[in-house]
N, C-alpha and C positions, 0 to 999 in steps of 0.2 A: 627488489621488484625491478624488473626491465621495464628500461628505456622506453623500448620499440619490439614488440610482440607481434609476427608472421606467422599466423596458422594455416598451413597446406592453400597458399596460395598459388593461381595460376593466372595467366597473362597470354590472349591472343589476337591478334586486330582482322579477326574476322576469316583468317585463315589458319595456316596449321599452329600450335601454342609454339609460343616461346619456349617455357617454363609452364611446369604443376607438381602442386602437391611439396611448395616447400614451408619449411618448419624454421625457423631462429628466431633468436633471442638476441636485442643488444643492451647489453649489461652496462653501466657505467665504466667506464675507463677498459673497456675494450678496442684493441688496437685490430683490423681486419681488412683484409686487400680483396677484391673481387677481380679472380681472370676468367677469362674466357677467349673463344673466338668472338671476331669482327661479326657483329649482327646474330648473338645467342642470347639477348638479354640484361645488360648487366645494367646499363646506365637508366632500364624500364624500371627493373629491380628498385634501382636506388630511387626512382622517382616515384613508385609505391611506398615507399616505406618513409618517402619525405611527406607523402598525401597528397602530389603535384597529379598523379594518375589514379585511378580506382583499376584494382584488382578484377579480372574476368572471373576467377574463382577465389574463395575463402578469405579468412576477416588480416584486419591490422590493427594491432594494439596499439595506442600510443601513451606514457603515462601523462596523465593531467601537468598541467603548468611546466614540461618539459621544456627546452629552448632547444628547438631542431633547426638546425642549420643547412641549406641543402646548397651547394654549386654546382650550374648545371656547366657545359662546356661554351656555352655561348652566354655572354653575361647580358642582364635585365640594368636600364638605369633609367633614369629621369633625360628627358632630351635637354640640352645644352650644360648638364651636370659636368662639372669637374672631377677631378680624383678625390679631391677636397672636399667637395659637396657631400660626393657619395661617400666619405669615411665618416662624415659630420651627422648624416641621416643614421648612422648607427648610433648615435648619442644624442638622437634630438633632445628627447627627455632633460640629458643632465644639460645639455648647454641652455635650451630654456630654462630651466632651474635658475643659473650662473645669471642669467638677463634677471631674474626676479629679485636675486640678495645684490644686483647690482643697482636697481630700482630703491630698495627698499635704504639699501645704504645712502643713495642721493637723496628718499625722505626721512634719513635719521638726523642726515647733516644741516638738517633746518629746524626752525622751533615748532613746536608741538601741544597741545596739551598732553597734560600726565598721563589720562586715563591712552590717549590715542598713541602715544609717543611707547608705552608700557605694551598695548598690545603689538606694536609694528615693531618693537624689541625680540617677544615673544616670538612672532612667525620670524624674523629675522636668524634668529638662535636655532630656533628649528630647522629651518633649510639649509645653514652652514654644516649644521651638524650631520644631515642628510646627505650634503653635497660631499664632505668628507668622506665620510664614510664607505661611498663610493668612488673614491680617489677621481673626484671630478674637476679638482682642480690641478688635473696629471694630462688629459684628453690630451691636447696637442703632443704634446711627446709621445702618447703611444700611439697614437695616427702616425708619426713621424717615424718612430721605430718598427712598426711594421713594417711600412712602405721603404724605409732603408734597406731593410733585411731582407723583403724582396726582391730588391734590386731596382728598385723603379726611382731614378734620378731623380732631386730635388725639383729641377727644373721642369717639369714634367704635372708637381702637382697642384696647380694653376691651369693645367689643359684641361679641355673638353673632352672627353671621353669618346665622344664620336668621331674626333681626328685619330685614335688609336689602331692599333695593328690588333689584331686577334690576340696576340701573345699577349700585347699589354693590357689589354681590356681582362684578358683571363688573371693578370699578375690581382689589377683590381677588384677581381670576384672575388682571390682568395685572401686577398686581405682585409676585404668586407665580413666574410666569415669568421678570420682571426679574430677582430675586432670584439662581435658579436660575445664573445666567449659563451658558446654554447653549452650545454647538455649532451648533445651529439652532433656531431659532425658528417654530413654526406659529399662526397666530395667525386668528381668522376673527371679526371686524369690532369688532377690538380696540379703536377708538376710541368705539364708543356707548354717549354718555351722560357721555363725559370732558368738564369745563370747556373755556374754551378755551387757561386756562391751562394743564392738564389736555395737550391734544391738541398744544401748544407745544415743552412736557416731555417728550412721548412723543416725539416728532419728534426732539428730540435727540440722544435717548437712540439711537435709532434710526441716526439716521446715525453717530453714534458706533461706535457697537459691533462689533467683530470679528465676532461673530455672523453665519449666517448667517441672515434674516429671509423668509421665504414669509406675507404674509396676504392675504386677503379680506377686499377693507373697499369701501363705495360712496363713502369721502371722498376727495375728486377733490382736493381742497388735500393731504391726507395725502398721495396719491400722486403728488403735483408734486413734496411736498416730499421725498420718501424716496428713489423705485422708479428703480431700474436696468432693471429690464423689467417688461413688461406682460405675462401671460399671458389671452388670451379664451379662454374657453370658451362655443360656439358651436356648434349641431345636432352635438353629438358628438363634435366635434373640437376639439385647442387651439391656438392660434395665438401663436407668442411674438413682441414685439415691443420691439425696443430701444427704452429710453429712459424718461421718465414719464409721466404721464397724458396730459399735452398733448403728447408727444411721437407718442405712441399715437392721438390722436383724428387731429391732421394727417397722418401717413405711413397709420393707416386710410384718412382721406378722400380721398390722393391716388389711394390701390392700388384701393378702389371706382371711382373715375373713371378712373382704367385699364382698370380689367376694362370698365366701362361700354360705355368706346368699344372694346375689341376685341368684346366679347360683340356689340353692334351691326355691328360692321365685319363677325366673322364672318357674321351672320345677315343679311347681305344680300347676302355672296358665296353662300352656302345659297342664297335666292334665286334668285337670278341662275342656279346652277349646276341645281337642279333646274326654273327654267322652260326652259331650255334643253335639259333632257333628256327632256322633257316635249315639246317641240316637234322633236326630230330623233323620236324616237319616230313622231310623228304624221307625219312625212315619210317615214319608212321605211316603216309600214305602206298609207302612201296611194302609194308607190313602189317598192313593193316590192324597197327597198334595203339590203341587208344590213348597209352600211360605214356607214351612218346608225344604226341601232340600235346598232352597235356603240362608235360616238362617245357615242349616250346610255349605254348602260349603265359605260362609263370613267368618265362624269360622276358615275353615280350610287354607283358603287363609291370618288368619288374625297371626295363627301361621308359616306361610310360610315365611312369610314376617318379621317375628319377630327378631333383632339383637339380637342374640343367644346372652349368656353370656357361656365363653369357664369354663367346670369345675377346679379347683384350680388345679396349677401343683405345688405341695409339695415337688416334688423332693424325690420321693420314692423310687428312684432304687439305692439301698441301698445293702450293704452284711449284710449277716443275718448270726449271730454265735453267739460265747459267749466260754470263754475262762475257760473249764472244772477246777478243783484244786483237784490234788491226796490226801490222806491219808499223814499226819505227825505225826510225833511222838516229843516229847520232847517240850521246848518252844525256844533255840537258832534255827534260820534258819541257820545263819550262821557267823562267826567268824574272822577276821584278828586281826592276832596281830606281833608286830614287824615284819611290812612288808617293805621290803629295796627293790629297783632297782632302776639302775642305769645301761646309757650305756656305754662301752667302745671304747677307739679307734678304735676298726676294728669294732665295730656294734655289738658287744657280750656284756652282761653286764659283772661290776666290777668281778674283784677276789672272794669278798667276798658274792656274788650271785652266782657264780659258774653255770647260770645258760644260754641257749642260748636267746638274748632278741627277742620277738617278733615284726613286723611290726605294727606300731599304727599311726594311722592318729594324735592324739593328740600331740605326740612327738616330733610334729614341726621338718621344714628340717633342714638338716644340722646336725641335735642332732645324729647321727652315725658317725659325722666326729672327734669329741673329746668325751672325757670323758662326763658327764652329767648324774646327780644324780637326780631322779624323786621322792622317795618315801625314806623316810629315819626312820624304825622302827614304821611306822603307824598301827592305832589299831582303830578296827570298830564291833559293833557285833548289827546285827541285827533280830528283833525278829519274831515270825510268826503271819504273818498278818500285821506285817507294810509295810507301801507304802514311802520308800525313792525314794530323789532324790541324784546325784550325783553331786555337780557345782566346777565349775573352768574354770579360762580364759583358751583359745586353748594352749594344749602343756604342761598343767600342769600334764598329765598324767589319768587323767579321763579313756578312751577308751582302755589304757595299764592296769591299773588293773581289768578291765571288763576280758579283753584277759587273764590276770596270772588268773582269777577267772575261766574264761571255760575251763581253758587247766588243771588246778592242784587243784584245790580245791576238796576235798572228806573228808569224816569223817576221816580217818588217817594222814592227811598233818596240823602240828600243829599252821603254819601260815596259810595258807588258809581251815579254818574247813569248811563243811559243818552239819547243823545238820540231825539226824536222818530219814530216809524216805522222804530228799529235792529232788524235781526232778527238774532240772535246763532245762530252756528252755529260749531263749536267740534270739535275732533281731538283725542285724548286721544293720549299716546305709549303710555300703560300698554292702550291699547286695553280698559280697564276699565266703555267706552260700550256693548260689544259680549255677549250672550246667549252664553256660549261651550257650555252644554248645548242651545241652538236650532240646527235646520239652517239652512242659507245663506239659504235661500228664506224660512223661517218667518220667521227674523229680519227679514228684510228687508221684507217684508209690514209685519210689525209695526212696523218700526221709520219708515216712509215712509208709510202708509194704503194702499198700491197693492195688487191685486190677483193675483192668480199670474200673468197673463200680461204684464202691464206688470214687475212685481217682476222677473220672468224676463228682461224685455229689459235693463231697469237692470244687473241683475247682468253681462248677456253683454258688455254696452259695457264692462264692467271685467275683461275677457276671465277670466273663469268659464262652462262651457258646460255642455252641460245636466248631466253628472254630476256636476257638482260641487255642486247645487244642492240636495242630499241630505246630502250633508257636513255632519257637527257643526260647531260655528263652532271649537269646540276644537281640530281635525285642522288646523288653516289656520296656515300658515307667516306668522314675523310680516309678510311683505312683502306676501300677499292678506288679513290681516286688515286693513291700510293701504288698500288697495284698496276691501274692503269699507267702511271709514268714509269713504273718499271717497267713495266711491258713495249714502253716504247724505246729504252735506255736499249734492251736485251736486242729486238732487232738493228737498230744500230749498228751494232759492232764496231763501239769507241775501246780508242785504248786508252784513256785520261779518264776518270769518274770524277765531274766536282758532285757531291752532295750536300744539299745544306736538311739538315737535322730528318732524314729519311726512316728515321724509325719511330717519332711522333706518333701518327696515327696508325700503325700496325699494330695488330697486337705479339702478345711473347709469341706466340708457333710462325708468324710472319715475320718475327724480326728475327729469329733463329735460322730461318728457311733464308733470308736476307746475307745474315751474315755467312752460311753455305756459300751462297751464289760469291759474295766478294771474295774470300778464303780463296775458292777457286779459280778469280779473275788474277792474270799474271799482266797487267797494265797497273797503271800509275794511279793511287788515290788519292784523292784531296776531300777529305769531309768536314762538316761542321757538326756537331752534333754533342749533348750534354748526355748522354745514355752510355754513363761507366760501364756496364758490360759491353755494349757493341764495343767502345772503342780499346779496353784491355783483349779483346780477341784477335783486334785487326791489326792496329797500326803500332809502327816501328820509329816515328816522329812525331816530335808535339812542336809545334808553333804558337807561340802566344802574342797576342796583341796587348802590349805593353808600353805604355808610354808614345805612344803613335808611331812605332817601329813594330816588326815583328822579328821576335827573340826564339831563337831554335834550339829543341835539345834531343840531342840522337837518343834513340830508345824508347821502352814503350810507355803507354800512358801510365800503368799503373806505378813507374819508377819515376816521371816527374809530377804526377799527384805528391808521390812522398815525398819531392825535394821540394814541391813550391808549397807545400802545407804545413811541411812538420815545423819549420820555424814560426809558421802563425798558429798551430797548433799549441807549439812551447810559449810563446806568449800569451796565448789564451788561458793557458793551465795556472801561469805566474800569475796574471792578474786576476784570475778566482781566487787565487789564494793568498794575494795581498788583498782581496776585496772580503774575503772570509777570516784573513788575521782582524781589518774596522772592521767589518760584524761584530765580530768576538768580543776585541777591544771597547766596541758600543756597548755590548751587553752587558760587559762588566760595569762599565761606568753607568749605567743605566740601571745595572743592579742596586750600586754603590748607592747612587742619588734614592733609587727608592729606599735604598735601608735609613737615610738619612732623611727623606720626605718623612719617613712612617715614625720616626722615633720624635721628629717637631709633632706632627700629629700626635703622638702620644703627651709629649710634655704639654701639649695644648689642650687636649681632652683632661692633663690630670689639674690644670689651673683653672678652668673653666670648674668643672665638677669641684674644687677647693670654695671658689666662688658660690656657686651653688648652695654647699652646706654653711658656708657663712652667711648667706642669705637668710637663708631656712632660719640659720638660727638666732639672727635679729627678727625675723619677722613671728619668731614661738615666743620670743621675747614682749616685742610689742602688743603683741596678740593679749599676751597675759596683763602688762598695763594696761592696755584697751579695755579687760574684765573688770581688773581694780575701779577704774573709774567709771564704768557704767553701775559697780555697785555705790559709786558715793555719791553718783547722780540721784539714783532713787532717794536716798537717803536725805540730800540736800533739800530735792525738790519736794520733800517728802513733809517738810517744816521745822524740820529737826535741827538746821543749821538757817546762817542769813542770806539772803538773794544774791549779794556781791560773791563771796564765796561759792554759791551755785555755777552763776554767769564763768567764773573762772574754771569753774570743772568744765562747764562744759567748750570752751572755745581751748580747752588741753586735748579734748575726747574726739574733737572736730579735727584739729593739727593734727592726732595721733592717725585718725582715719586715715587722710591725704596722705603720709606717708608710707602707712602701710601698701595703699592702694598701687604707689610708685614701686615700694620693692619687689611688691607684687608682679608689675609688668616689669622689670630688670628681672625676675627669677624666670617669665616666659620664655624672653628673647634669649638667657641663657642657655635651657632647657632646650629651646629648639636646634641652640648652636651644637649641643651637643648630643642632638639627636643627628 
């Protein structure tokens, strides 16, 4: 029986639909990615099918007692909640539980009567066995181990939630979800902003889990590595498609080249068949031949009738640019050398930086409340024309030296150099470059020098058309505010690109169209970004923030992913399999013990049951003296014999009873033992 049952649902907020008329099923332990373009539906989709939205047309099945799990991209908490809090609210249940056998144990530890001391035993046995059984006395550790696996620092989960960056508030939602261990999972682009340790962990977890999983996400590696199918959503409609991402792009590209050539093949029998009809026509009427019209009009009736084949939708609507490269001089683009920061106790960096520290989403929370050293005397010089990347887990400071690079580097600053004729132009993820109380247009005037009608074109090549041109920058989804800072990068005409994580909010035909646009930029790149396809297509150097240095290695990413994993790969693989030889080695001993528990159990049941029928058979015994002497009672008292001799029978007849009565109870409490 499914999950989650969508019958020919449709979705529209008063204007033209999203989506109608779709049909699925999520089955248990279904693995499924939803793409689409920016603003077709998907994250609506998923917020239907969590019950967060009501459907504009047709039903939603959900089965009974299901656990649906839903993340939206903006996380929901309690105000002044910790990270802690909110892991701890997923277990309120078992940790009040844990406070009750804690109660219950402080009044075992005192005196009682029987009857009260016996029941408060009772619930006591009860709840342990309860608690267990829901590995309740595990909670911290797997609070701890998610949030490790995340990526989300120690130090961090003591903070408040609402000191957090967007990333980390997201890292939060999805480990509230983990938690939860759901039934289904809804998830909508669960991976941004995770390390890539981070998105590793997640993947695991993912293929792991009995769950079933439905998200929205544009990471094209995530869904390589996950998705059982692919769902498009497309003018309307959704398309499901076995397999994973790359499964999905090749059986797309062959069913487009299908339709291709029938779509052509039809449209030239059309052709053919109406110039045909077209010419018996003209013969009929210039021949006044009946049986000639009537050849045309079969023709024309025979293409009326014809199942059209719909021409290929390729998904053209696209932004059209290309990312201009000034004039340089020299061959260094640009230069670090002995670069120190470090934060201080009040949020300023050290003494020996002298300098005020910037706000950086990398920094991880809480790193303003003590001291915390990020970069210590690091050295980097990069050349014109190379395409770095910048990597490091969340907090390592990535995002903080992007910031010291835009605010102070120039050819005079002898730690942050830039070289000769570099025009820096730079993409913020936090999109915090952006007037978000300015319209589209205002911004963009302002932000480029251009005028309303040049600003107007600008904008339209990054398919915004005129209404939207009105629009607060606020109302814009984060995948047209992306749009928008590209749009301002392109007029520019820098030759240095810093980007930090520019493919986030775009989706696959935006980040494709993206990585076009860089391919063809012949300037200098510096990106941040954890999106394994963008950066195996671009870059030719990986930079790692390692140890408060950064460590360089010529070549492309996908050659030092292999060299910085495979060793922690190779140790991953040794330790399952020293951790699966103690499994093994437990189960054997574990075997061992039970064949050894059950064979005392056996010689126990066969002395107890020895017992038993020795019982049995002093008390068939007694039984039958018991009869002897109620017949010599009669007899006695009968006159037949003297009173002394009576008296005597019977305080024999009285003992014998009292004893019986005792083997009696020893043969129950055996009996039950050995029940």
């Amino acid at each position: 029986m499914a999950l989650i049952a969508v019958n020919k649902i449709g979705k529209h907020y008063g204007g033209p639909l999203l989506f109608k008329d779709i049909t699925l099923e999520v089955e248990r332990g279904l693995k499924a990615g939803i793409l689409g373009q920016n603003g077709t539906g998907k994250s609506t989709l998923l917020r239907i099918m969590a019950g967060e939205l009501e459907a504009t047309d047709g039903q939603v099945f959900r089965q009974r007692d299901a656990v649906i799990a839903y993340q939206a991209q903006e996380l929901r908490y309690e105000p002044d909640a910790t990270v802690m809090d909110e892991m701890r609210r997923v277990y309120a249940g078992d940790y009040d539980r844990a406070r009750k056998i804690a109660a219950l144990e402080e009044t075992l530890a005192v005196d009682q009567a029987e009857d009260a001391r016996r029941r408060t035993l009772a619930e006591y046995e009860r709840l342990t066995h309860e608690h267990d059984t829901r590995s309740g006395y595990d909670l911290d550790r797997k609070i701890e181990s998610v949030l490790s696996g995340l990526g989300l620092p120690e130090s961090a989960w003591e903070q408040r939630i609402e000191s957090f960056s967007g990333g980390e508030r997201n890292i939060v939602g999805l480990a509230r979800i983990l938690l939860l261990n759901p039934d289904v999972m809804l998830l909508d682009e669960p991976s941004n902003h995770l390390d890539m340790d981070g998105i590793e962990w997640f993947i695991q977890f993912v293929r792991n889990t009995s769950a079933a999983v439905v998200m929205v996400s544009h990471n094209r590696h995530l869904l390589d590595a996950y998705a059982q199918e692919i769902w498009e959503l497309r003018s309307t409609k959704l398309t499901r498609w076995a397999g994973n991402y790359s499964d999905f792009v090749r059986q797309k590209e062959e069913a487009l080249a299908l339709q291709e050539r029938e779509y052509k093949s039809q449209q030239r029998l059309i052709k053919q068949l109406e110039f045909q009809a077209r010419r018996l026509k003209d013969m009929a009427k210039a021949y006044n031949d009946p049986g000639q019209a009537k050849r045309a009009k079969a023709m024309e009736m025979r293409v009326e009738q014809m199942e059209k084949v719909d021409r290929p939708d390729r998904g053209e609507d696209r932004f059209r640019a290309s990312f201009g490269s000034g004039k340089h001089r020299g061959h260094i683009a640009m230069s670090v050398k002995d670069f120190s920061f470090a934060y201080g106790e009040s949020g300023v960096r050290s003494p020996a930086s002298g300098v005020e520290s910037p706000n950086s989403q990398d920094s991880g929370p809480g790193t303003q409340d003590r001291h915390r050293v990020i970069f210590e005397k690091a050295c980097l010089e990069i050349e014109h024309g190379e395409r770095v990347c910048l990597v490091g887990p969340n907090g390592s400071g990535k995002t903080t030296l992007f910031n010291e690079i835009l605010k102070k580097a120039d050819w005079d600053n002898p730690t942050l150099r830039l070289g000769k004729g570099v025009k820096l132009g730079s993409y913020s993820q936090l999109h915090d470059v952006l007037d978000h109380d300015a319209s589209l247009i205002d911004w963009a005037c302002a932000a480029t020098g251009l005028l309303f009608q040049p600003a107007s074109e600008l904008l339209h090549r990054f398919m915004f058309d005129r209404d939207d041109l009105k629009r607060p920058v606020s109302t814009l989804s984060g995948g047209e505010k992306s749009r928008l800072q590209l749009a301002r990068l392109v007029h520019a005409k820098v030759n240095f690109l810093m980007l930090d994580e520019p493919t986030n909010h775009l989706d696959i035909q935006a980040c494709e169209q993206l990585e076009e646009m860089l391919d063809e930029f012949d300037g200098t790149l510096l990106v941040i970004s954890h999106d394994r396809y963008f950066l195996d297509k671009l870059v030719n150097r990986v930079v790692e923030v390692r140890d408060r240095r950064l460590q360089s290695f010529d070549g492309s990413f996908a050659a030092w992913y292999t060299e910085r994993y495979s060793d922690r790969e190779a140790r991953r693989k040794t330790a399952l399999q020293l951790h699966s030889q103690r499994e093994a080695a437990t189960v054997r001993g574990a075997a061992a013990q039970e064949r050894e528990e059950k064979k005392a159990r056996q010689r126990e049941l066969h002395r107890l049951r020895t017992q038993l029928r020795s019982l049995e058979e002093k008390i068939a015994k007694l039984e039958s003296r018991q009869a002897e002497l109620s017949a010599q009672l009669e007899t006695a008292f009968s006159g037949a014999s003297d009173a002394l001799h009576a008296r005597e029978l019977s305080r024999d007849f009285e003992a014998l009873g009292v004893e019986i009565k005792g083997l009696y109870a020893q043969w129950e409490e055996l009996a039950a033992q050995v029940e």
